[in-house]
C-alpha positions as a Markdown table, in Angstrom:
| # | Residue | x | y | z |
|---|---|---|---|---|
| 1 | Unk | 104.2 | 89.4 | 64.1 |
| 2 | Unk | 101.5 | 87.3 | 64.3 |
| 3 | Unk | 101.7 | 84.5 | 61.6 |
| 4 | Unk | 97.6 | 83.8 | 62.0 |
| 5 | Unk | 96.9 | 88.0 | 61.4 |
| 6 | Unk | 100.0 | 88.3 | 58.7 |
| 7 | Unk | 98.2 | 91.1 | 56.1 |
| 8 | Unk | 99.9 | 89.1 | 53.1 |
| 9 | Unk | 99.3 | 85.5 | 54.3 |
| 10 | Unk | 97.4 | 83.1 | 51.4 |
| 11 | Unk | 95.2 | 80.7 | 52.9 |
| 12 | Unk | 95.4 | 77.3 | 51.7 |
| 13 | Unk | 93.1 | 74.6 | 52.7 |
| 14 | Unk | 93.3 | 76.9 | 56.1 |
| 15 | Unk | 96.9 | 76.8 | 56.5 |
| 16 | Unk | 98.5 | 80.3 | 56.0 |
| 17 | Unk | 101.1 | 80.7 | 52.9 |
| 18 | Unk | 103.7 | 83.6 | 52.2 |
| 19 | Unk | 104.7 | 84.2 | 48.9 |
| 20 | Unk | 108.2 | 84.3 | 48.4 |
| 21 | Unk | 110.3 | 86.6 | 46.1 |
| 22 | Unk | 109.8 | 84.2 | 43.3 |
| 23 | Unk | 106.2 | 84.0 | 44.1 |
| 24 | Unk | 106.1 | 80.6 | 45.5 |
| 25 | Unk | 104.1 | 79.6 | 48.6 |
| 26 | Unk | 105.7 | 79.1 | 51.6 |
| 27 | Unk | 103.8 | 77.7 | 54.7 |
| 28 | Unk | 103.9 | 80.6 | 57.2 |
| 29 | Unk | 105.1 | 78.5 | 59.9 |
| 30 | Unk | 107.9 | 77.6 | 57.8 |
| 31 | Unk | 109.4 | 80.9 | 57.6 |
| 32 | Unk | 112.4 | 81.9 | 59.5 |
| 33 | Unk | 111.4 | 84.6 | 62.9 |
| 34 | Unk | 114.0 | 87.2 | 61.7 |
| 35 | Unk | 112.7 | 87.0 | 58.3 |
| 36 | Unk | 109.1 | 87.7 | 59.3 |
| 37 | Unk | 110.3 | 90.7 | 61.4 |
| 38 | Unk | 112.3 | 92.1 | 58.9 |
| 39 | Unk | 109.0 | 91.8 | 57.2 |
| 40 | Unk | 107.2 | 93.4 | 59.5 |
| 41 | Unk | 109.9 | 96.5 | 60.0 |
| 42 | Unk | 109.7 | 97.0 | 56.2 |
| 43 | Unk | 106.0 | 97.2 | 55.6 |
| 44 | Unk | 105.6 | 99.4 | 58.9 |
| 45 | Unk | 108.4 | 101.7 | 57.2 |
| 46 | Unk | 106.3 | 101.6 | 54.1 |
| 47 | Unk | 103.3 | 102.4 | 55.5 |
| 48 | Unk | 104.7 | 105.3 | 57.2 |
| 49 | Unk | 106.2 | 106.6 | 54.2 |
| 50 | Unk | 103.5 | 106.4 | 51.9 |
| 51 | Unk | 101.5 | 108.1 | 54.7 |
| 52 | Unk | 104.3 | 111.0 | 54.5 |
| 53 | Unk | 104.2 | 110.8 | 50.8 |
| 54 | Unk | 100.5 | 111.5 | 50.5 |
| 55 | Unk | 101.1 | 114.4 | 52.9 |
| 56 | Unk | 103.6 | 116.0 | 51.0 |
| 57 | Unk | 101.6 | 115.8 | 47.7 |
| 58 | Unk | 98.8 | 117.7 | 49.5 |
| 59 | Unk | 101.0 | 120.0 | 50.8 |
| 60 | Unk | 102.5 | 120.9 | 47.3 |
| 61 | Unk | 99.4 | 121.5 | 45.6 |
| 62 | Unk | 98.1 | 123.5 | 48.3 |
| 63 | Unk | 101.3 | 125.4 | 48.3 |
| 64 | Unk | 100.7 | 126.4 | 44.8 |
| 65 | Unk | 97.2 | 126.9 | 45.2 |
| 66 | Unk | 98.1 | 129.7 | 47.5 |
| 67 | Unk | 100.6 | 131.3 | 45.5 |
| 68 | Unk | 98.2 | 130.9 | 42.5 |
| 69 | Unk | 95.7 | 132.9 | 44.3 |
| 70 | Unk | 97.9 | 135.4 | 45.5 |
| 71 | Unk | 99.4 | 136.0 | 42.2 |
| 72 | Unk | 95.6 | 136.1 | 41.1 |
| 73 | Unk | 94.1 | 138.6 | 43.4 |
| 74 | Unk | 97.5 | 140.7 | 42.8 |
| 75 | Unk | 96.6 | 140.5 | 39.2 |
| 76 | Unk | 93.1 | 141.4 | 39.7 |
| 77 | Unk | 94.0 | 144.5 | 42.1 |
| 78 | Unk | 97.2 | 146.1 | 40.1 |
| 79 | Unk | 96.1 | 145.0 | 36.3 |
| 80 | Unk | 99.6 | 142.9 | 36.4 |
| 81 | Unk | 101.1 | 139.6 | 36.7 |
| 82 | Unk | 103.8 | 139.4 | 39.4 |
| 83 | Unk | 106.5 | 137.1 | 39.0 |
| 84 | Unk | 109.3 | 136.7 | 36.7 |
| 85 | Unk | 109.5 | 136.0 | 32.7 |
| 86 | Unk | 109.1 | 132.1 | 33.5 |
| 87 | Unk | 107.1 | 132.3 | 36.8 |
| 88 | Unk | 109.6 | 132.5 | 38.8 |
| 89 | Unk | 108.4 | 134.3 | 42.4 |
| 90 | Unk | 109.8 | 135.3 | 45.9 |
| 91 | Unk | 107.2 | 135.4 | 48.8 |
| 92 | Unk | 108.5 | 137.4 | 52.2 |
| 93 | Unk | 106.8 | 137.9 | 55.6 |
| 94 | Unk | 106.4 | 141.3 | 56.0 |
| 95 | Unk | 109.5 | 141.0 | 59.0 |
| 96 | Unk | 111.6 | 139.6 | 56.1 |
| 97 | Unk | 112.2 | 136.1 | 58.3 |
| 98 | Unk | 110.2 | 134.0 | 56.4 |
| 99 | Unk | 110.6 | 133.1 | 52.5 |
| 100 | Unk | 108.8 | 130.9 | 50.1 |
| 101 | Unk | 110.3 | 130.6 | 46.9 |
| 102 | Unk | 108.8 | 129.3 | 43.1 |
| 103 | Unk | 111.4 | 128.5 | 40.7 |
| 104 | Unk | 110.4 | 127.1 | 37.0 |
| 105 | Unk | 113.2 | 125.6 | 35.2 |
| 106 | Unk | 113.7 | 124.3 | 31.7 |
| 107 | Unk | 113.8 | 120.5 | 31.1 |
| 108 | Unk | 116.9 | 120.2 | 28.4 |
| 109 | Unk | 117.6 | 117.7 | 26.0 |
| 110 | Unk | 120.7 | 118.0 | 23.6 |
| 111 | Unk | 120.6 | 117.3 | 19.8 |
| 112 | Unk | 123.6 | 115.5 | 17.4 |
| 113 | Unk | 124.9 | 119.1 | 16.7 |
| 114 | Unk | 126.7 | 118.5 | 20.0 |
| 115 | Unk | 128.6 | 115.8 | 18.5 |
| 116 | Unk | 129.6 | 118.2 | 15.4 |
| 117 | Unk | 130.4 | 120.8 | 18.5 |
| 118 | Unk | 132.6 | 117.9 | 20.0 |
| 119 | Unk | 134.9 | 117.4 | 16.7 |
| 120 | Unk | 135.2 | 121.3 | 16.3 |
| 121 | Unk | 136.4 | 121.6 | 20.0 |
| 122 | Unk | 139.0 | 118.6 | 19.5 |
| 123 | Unk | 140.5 | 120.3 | 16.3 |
| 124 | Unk | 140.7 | 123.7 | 18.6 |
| 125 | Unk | 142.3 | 121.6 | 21.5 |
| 126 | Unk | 144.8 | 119.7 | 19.4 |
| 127 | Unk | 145.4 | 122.3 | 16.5 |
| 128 | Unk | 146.9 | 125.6 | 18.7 |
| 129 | Unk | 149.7 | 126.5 | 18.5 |
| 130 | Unk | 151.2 | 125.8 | 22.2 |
| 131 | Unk | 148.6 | 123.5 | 23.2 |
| 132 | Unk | 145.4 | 123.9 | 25.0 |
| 133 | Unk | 145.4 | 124.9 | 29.1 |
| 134 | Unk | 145.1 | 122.1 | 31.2 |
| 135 | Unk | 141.8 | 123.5 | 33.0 |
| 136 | Unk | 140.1 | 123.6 | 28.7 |
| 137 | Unk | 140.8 | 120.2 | 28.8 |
| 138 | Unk | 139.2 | 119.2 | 31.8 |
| 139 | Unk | 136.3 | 121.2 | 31.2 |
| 140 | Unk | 135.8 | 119.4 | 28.2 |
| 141 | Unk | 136.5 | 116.3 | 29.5 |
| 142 | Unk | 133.7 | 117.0 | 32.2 |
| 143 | Unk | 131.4 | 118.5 | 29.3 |
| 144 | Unk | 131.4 | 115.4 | 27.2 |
| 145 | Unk | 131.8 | 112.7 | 29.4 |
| 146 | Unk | 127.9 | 111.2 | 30.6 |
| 147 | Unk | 126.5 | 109.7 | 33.0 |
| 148 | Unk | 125.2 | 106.5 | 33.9 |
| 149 | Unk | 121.8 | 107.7 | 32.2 |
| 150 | Unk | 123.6 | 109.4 | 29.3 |
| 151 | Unk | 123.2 | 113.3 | 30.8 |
| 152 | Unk | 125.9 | 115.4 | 29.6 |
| 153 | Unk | 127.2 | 117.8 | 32.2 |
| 154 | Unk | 125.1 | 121.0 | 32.0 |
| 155 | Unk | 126.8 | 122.8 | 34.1 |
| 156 | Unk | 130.4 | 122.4 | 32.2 |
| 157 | Unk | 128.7 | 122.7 | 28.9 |
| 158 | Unk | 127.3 | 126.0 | 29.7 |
| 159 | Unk | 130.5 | 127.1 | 30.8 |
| 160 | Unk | 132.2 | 125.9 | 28.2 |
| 161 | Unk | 129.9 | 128.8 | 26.4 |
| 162 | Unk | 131.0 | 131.7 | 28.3 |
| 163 | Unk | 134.9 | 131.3 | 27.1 |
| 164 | Unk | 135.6 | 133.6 | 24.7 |
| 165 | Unk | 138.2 | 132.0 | 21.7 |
| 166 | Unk | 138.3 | 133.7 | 18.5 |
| 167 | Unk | 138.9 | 130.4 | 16.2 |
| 168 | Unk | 136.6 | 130.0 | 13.7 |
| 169 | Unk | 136.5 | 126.3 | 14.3 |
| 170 | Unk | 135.9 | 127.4 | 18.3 |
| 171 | Unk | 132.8 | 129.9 | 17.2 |
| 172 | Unk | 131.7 | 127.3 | 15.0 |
| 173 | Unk | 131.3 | 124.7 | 17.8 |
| 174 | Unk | 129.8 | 126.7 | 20.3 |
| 175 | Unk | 126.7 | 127.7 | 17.9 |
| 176 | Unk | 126.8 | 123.9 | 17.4 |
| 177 | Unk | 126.4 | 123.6 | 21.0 |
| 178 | Unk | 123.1 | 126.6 | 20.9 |
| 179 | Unk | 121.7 | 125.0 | 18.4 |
| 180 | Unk | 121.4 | 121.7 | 19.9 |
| 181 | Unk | 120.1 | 122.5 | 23.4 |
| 182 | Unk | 116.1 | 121.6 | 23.2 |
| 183 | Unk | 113.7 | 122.9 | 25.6 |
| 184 | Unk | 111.4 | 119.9 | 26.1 |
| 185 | Unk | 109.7 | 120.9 | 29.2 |
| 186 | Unk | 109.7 | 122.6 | 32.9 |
| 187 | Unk | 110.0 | 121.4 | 36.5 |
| 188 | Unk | 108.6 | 123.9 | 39.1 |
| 189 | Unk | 110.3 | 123.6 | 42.3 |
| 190 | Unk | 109.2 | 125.6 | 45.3 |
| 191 | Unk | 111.6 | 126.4 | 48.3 |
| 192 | Unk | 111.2 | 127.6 | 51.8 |
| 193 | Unk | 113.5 | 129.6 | 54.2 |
| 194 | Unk | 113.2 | 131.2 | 57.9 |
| 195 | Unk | 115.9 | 133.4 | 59.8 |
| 196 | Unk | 116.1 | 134.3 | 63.4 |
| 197 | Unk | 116.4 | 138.1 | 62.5 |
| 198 | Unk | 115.6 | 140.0 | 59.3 |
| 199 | Unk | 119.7 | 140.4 | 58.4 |
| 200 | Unk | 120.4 | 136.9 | 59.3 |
| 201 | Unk | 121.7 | 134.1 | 56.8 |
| 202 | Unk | 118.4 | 132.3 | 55.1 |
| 203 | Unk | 118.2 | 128.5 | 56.2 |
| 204 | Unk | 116.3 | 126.1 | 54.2 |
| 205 | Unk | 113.3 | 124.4 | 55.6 |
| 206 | Unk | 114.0 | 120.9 | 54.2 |
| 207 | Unk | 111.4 | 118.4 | 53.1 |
| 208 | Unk | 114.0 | 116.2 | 51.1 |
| 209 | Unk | 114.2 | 113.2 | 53.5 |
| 210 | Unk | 118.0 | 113.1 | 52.7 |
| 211 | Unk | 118.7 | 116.2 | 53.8 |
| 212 | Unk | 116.2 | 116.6 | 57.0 |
């Protein structure tokens, strides 16, 4: 890179400056090649990505514009809304190869009756006769131990809810649990698949960068 056509460079009584990651100046000159190249590779990447980034954002709302208006003209022709209770919707090609798929799904937050749920569940665990399986325990192990942002473990807690125990103190926690699960929101996510024949597996068409 060019140290005289550098896009951060500070000009100082006409000598070029860089500022540093504590914000100081640093005469251009004075900075180290493989430094300003790694420079250079990161803001290409960067502008690349935002690039991508803006693309993707167009082609998310237009996706939904185009569901949205087919769901609208359907609407308009049958007198109906098509789609599920929460908006969920599945698009085909008429050879069934290509899918396009809407999901909506409920942002959850939990209240304190989980923690009241928690004490019934440890009475149940430590109080049977016998002693509780070993998959229980890890189940509610998985259930109540968070993550590094302080998420409880959905997926265990709601399976937690389909066991079927007959202790009051068990039935007791488990409407603990109902009762604390808050709906503060939805996400909609929309999904896209192809096959090379119409009884084929469905592959996903990836956009996650990860997963491309």
């Amino acid at each position: 890179m060019s140290t005289a056509k550098h896009p951060a460079a500070v000009d100082v009584a006409g000598t070029p400056y860089l500022r540093d990651a504590k914000g100081s100046l640093v005469p251009l000159a004075a900075v180290k090649p493989v430094d300003l190249l790694m420079d250079e590779t990161v803001r290409a990447i960067l502008t690349d990505a935002r690039e991508l980034s803006a693309l993707i954002a167009a082609f998310k709302a237009r996706t939904f514009e185009r569901v949205g208006a087919f769901q609208a003209l359907l609407a308009q022709e049958y007198g109906t809304t098509v789609g599920g209770k929460k908006g969920n919707i599945t698009l085909l090609t008429f050879d069934g190869r290509e899918r396009a798929q809407v999901q909506v799904a409920d942002l959850l937050e939990f209240g304190p009756e989980l923690q009241a749920a928690k004490v019934l569940i440890d009475e149940c665990l430590m109080g049977w006769a016998g002693g509780s399986p070993v998959e229980l325990q890890a189940i509610v192990n998985g259930v109540f131990q968070v993550d590094k942002e302080g998420r409880i473990n959905r997926a265990e807690l709601f399976r937690l809810l389909r066991l079927d125990f007959t202790d009051p103190r068990w039935l007791r926690a488990m409407e603990a649990i109902k009762d604390s699960i808050r709906v503060i929101g939805s996400r909609t996510y929309v999904r896209f698949y192809d096959r090379p024949a119409h009884d084929a597996p469905w592959h996903p068409v990836t956009i996650d960068l990860a997963s491309a």
